[in-house]
C-alpha positions as CSV (number, residue, x, y, z in Angstrom):
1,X,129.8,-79.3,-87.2
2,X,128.0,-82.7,-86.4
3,X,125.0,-83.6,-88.4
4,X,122.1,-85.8,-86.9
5,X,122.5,-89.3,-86.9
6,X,119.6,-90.7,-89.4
7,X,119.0,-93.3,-86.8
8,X,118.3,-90.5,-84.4
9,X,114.8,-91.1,-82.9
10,X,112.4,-88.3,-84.0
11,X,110.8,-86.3,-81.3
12,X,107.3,-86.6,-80.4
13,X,105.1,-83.6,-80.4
14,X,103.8,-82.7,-77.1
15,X,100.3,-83.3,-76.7
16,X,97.9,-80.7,-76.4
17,X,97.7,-79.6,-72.5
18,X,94.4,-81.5,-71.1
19,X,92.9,-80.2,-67.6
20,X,94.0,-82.6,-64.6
21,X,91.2,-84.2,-62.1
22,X,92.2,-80.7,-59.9
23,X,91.6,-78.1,-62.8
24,X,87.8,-80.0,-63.2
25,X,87.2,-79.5,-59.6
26,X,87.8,-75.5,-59.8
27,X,86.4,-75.3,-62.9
28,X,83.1,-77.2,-61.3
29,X,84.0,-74.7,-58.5
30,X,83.8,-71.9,-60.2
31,X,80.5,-72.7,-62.5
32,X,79.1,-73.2,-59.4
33,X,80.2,-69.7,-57.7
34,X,78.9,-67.9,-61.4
35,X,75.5,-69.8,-61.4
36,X,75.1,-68.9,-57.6
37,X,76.1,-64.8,-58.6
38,X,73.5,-65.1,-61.6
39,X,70.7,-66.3,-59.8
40,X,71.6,-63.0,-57.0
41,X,72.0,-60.5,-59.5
42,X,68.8,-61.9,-61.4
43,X,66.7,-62.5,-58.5
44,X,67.4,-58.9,-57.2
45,X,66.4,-57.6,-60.6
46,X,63.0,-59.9,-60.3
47,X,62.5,-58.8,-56.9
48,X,63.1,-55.3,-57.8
49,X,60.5,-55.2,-60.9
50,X,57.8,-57.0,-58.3
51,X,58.5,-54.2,-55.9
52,X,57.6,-51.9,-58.5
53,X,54.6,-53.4,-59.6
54,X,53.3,-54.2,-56.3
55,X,53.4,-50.7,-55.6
56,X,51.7,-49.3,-58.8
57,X,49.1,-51.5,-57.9
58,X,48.5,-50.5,-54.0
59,X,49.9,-46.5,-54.6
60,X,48.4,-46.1,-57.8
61,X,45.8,-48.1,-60.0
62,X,43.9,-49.1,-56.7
63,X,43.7,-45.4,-54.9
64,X,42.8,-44.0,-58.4
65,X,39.7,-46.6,-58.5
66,X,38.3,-45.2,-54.6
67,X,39.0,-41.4,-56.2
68,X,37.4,-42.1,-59.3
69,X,34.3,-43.4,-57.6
70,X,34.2,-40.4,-55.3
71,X,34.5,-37.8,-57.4
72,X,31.8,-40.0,-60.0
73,X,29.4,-39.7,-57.0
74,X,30.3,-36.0,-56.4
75,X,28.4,-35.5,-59.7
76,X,25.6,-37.8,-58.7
77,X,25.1,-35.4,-56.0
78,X,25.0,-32.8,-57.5
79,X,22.9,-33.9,-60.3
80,X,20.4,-35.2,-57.4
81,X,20.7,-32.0,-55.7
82,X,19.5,-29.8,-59.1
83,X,16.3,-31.8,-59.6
84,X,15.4,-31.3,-55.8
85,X,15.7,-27.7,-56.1
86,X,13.8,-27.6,-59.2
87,X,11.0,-30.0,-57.7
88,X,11.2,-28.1,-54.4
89,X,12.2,-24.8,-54.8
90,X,14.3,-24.8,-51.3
91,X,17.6,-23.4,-51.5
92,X,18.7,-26.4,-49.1
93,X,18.6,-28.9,-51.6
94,X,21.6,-26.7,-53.5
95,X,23.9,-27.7,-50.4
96,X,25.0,-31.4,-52.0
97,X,25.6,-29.2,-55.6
98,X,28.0,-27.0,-54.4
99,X,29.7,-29.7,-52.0
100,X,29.8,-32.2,-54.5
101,X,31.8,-29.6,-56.6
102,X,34.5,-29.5,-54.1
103,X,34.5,-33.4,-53.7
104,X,34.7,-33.7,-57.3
105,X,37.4,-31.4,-58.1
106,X,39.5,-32.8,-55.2
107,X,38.6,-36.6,-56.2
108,X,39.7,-35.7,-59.8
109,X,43.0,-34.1,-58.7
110,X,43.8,-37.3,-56.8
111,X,42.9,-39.3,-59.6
112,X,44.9,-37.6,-61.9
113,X,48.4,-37.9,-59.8
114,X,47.5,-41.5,-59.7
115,X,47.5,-41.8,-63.0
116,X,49.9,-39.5,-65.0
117,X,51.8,-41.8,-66.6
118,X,48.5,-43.5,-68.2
119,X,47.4,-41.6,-71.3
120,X,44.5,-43.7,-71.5
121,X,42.9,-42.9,-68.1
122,X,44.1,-39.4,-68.9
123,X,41.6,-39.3,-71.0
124,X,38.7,-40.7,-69.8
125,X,39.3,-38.4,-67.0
126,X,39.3,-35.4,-69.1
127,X,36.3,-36.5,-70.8
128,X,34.3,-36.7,-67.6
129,X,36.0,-33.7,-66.3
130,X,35.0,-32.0,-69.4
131,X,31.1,-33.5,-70.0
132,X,30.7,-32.2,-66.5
133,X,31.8,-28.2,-66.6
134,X,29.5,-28.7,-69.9
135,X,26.5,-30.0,-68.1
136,X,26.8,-27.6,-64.9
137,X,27.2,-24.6,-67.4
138,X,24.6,-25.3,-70.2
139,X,21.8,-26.9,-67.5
140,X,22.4,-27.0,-64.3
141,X,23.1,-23.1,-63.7
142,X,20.1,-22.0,-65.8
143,X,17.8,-23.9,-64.0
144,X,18.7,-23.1,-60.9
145,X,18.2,-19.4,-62.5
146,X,15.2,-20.2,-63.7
147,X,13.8,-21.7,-60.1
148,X,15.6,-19.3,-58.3
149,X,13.9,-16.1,-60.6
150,X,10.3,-17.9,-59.9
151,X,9.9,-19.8,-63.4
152,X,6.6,-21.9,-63.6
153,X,7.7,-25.5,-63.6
154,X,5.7,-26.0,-66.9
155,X,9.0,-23.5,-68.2
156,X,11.8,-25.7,-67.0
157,X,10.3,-28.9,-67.6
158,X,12.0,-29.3,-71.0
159,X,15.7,-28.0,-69.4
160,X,15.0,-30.7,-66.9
161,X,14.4,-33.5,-69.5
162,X,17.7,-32.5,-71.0
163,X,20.0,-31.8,-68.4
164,X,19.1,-35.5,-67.4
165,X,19.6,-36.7,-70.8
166,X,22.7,-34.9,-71.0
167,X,24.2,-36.2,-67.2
168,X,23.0,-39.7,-68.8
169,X,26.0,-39.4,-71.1
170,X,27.7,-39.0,-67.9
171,X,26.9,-42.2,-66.4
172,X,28.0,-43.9,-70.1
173,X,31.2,-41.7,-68.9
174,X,31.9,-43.3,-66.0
175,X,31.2,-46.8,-67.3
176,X,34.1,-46.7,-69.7
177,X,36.6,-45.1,-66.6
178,X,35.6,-47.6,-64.6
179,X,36.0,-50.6,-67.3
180,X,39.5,-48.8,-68.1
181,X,40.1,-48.8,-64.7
182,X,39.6,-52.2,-64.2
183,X,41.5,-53.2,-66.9
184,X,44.7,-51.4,-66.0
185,X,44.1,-53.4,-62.1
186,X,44.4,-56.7,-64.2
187,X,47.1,-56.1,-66.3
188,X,49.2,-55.3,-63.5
189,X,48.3,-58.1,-62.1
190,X,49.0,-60.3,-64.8
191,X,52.5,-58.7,-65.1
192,X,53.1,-59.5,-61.6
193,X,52.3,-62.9,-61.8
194,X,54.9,-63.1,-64.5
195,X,57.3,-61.6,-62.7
196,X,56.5,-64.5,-59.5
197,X,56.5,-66.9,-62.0
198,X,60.2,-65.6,-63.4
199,X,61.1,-65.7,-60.2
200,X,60.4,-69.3,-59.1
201,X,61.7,-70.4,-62.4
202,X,64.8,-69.0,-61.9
203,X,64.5,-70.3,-58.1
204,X,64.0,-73.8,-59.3
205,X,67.0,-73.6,-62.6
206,X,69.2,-72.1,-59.9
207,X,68.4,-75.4,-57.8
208,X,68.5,-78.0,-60.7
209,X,71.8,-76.5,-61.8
210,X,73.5,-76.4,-58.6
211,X,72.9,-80.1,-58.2
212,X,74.1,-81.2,-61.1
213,X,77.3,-79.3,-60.6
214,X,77.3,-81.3,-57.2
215,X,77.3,-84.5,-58.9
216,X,79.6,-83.8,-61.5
217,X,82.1,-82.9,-58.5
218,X,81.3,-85.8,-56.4
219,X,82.0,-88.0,-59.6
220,X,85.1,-86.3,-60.0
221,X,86.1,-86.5,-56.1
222,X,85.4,-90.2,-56.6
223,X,87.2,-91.0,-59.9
224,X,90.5,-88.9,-58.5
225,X,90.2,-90.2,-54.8
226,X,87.7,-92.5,-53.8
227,X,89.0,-95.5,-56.2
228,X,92.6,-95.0,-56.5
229,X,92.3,-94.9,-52.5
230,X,90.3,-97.9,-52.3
231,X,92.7,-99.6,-54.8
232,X,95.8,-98.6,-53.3
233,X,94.2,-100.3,-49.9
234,X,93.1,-103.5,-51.3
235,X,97.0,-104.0,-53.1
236,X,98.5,-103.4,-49.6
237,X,95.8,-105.7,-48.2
238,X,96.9,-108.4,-50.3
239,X,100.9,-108.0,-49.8
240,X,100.1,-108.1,-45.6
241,X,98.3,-111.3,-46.7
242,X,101.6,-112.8,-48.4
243,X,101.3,-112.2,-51.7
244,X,104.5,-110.1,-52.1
245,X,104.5,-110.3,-55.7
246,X,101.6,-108.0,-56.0
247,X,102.3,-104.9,-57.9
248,X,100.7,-101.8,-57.8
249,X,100.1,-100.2,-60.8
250,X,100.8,-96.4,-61.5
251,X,97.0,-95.9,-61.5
252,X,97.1,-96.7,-58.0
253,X,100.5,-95.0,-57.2
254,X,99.3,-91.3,-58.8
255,X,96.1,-91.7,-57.3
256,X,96.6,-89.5,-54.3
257,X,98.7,-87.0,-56.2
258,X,95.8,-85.6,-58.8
């Protein structure tokens, strides 16, 4: 059994495995191909949540605005209408009462499937909803009772002052659905402004990334190719020229192969 020789060289530890000119190209390659699939998936997802509010916005907050306005002059009408028939005393003047209570309830109706998912608006709606039945059923109906059984006007001249005080806090009512409603129209679109501006941010990183990648590769493309190439040309330039002692050097030789 033979022992090694002391004069033996030692053997030199393999260095640690480096990526060749061809491994940065695919790996340039590749971050390229994953920032081009991060800005699809995250420009659908933009695009999607734009979608989204865009449609709230025309479906929804803007419709519920027109109904709320209708069925807030549905009242008017009707308020309009009891003070005619009490001034008047002709059952005509009751036609815009009992139409406007048809508008109304079909203006509130649409309202409220605009806005279910808004507990805010819920509410105002209810409140108005709510101030109304209250004003038609403690002063609207008993003095169109009153008129209609022949009471003096001297008798329904004090039910008159308060019914109109009363529908006044009706009109402080609508003020605050209306502000409400307002509100919720500008915070969508503030959130979909956001969403434009994510969206041309992520346009523009997409861009500013992608080129950079390009230069890194072209730099590559032109440290592996380009120069060894050119090198390799200018060597054989100069042994067609007669200088056959011209060497080229391995730089010049491995340039084709990474």
């Amino acid at each position: 059994m033979t022992t090694p020789s002391a004069d033996a060289p030692a053997v030199k530890p393999k260095p640690g495995r480096t990526l060749t000119v061809q491994g940065w190209q695919k790996l340039v390659l590749a971050a390229m191909g994953v920032v081009v699939v991060s800005g699809l998936v995250g420009g659908g997802l933009l695009m999607h949540r734009t979608d989204q509010l865009s449609r709230d916005l025309i479906d929804n907050v803007q419709p519920a605005r027109v109904q709320a306005y209708a069925m807030q002059a549905a009242l008017r009408d009707q308020e309009t209408a009891v003070r005619g028939y009490v001034i008047a005393t002709d059952k005509q003047f009751l036609d815009p009462y009992y139409t406007g209570q048809d508008a109304e309830k079909k203006a509130a109706g649409n309202v409220r499937e605009r806005i279910a998912s808004r507990p805010v608006l819920l509410a105002d709606l209810d409140a108005v909803e709510q101030a109304a039945t209250t004003w038609r059923a403690n002063f609207a109906e008993p003095l169109i009772a009153e008129v209609f059984n022949g009471a003096p006007a001297s008798s329904t001249r004090a039910l008159t002052e308060q019914a109109k005080v009363e529908f006044d806090g009706l009109r402080t009512l609508f003020d605050r659905q209306n502000e409400n409603l307002v509100a919720a129209r500008s915070v969508g679109i503030a959130q979909l402004d956001g969403m434009r501006h994510w969206r041309d941010g992520l346009a523009i990183a997409m861009v500013v990334i992608f080129v950079g990648l390009a230069v890194i590769l072209s730099l590559l493309v032109r440290g592996a190719v380009t120069r060894p190439l050119n090198a390799l040309a200018a060597a054989c330039r100069r042994i067609t020229e007669g200088s056959f002692d011209e060497q080229i050097r391995s730089e010049e030789r491995r340039g084709g192969k990474e």
